[in-house]
VMD Tcl script that draws the C-alpha trace (Angstrom):
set ca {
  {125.30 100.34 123.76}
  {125.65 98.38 120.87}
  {127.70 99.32 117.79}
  {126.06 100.70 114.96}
  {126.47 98.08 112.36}
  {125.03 95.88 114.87}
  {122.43 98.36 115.66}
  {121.51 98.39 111.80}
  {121.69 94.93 111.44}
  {119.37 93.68 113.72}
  {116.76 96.76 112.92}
  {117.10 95.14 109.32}
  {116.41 91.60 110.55}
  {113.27 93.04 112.33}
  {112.38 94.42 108.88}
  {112.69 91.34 107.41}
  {110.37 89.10 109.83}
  {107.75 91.91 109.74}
  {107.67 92.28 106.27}
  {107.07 88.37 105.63}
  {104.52 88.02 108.45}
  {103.26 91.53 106.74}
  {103.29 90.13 103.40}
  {101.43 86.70 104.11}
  {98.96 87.72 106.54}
  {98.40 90.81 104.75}
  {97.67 88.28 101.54}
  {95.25 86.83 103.63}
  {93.56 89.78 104.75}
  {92.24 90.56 101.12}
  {90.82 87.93 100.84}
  {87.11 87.96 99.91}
  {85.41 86.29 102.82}
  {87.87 88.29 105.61}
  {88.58 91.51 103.78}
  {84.68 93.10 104.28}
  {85.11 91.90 108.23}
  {88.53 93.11 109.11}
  {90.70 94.93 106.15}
  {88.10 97.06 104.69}
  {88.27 99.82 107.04}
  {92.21 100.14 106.28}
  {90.94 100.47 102.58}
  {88.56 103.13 102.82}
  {91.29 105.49 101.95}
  {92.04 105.13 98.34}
  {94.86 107.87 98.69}
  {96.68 106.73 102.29}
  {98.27 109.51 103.91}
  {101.21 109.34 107.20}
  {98.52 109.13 110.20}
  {96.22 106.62 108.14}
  {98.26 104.09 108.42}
  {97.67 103.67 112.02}
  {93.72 103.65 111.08}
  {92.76 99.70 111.47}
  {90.37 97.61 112.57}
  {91.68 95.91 116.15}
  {91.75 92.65 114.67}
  {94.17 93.69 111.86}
  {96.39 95.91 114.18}
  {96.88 92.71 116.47}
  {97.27 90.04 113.50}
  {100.02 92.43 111.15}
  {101.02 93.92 114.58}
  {102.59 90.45 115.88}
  {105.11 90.51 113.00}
  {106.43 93.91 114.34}
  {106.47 92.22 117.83}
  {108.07 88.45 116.60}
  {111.53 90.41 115.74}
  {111.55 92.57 118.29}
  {111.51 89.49 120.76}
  {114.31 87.48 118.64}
  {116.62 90.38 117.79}
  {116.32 93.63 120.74}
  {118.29 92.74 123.61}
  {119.16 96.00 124.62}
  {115.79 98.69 125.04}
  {117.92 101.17 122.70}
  {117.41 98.18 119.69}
  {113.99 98.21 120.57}
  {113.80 102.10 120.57}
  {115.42 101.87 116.86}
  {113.25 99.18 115.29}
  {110.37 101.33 116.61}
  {111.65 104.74 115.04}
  {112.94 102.71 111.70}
  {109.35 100.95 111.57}
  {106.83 104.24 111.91}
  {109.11 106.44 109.84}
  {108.77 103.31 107.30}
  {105.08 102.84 107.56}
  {104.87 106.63 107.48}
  {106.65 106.78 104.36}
  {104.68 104.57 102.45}
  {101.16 105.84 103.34}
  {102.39 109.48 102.76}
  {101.36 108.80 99.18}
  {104.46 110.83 98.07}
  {107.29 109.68 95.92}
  {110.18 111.74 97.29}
  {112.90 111.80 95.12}
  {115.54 112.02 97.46}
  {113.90 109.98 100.18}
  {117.22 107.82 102.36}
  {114.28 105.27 102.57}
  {114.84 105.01 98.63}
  {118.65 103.64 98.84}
  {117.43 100.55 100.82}
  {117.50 97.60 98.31}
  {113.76 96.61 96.99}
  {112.26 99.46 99.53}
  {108.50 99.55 98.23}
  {107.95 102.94 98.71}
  {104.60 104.79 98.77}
  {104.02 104.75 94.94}
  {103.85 100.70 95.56}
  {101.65 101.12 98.59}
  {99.17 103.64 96.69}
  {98.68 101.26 93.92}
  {97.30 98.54 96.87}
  {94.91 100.89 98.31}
  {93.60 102.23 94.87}
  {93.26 98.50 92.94}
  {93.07 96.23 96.38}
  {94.37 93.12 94.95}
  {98.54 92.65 94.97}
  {101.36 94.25 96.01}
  {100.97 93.24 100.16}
  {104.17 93.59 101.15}
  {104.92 96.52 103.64}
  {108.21 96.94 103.02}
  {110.12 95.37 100.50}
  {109.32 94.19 97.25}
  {110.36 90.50 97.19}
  {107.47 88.90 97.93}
  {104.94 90.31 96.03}
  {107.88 89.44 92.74}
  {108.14 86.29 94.33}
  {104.82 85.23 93.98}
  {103.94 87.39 91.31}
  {101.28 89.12 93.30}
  {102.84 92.60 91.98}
  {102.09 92.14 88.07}
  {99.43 94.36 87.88}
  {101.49 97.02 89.34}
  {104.38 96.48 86.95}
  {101.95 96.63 83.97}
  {100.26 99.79 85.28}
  {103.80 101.71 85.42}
  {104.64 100.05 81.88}
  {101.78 101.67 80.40}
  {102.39 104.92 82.31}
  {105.56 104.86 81.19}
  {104.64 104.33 77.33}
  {102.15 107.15 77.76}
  {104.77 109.33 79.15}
  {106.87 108.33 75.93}
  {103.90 109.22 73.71}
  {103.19 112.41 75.32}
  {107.05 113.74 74.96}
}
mol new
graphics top color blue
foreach p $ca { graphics top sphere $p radius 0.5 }
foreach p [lrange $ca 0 end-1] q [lrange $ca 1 end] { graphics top cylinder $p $q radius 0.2 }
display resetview
């Protein structure tokens, strides 16, 4: 059994590959010629909820599936690291196709976590914010301003209204 810290480590390394080969592939997903083939039918929910998130065409659940697979071959020697990436990776996608914004979600503590309110805005404006699990990507490459300027003008309406 390996120690916890270990344990956590590697589960966040996992997290890491699969939310780059997420992020990229993802990218390319949405794009116009591919997205009416493959992506669409993971977009005809405009408000995601937990089980939707498993609701994909094949295709898409074998090409975003192989960066869950990639870290789980380079980091989970031992079956219980495997076990852990697994729980830590459908509580995660669970999470952000809830389409809830818990307040005191553990989730939340993780360091540029994306969260469901980021994943909503994807399914509802279909270009930006790919990334599955963290936010540094879509910064990155700037493929999350339309989010930011959608909460900056929620945010000035919330001002208004108070």
């Amino acid at each position: 059994m390996p120690r916890w810290y270990m344990l956590l480590a590697r589960c966040f390394g996992c997290a890491v590959i699969a939310d780059t080969w997420h992020y990229f592939l993802h990218r390319l997903l949405n794009h116009k010629r591919i997205h009416k083939h493959i992506h669409k039918i993971c977009h005809e929910f405009q408000a995601p909820f937990g089980m939707e998130a498993e609701c994909a065409h094949p295709l898409e659940t074998l090409i975003l599936g192989t960066g869950y697979i990639i870290g789980i071959m380079l980091l989970c020697d031992p079956v219980i690291l495997l076990w852990a990436w697994v729980t830590v990776h459908l509580t995660e996608t669970v999470d952000v196709h809830s389409g809830y914004d818990i307040p005191l979600n553990p989730l939340n503590l993780i360091p540029f976590y994306a969260g469901s309110q980021h994943h909503d805005f994807h399914h509802v404006n279909f270009i930006g914010n790919y990334a599955s699990t963290f936010t540094w990507w879509d910064r990155l490459f700037g493929t999350d301003s339309q989010f930011i300027a959608y909460n900056e003008k929620v945010k000035k309406v919330e001002k208004k209204t108070e």
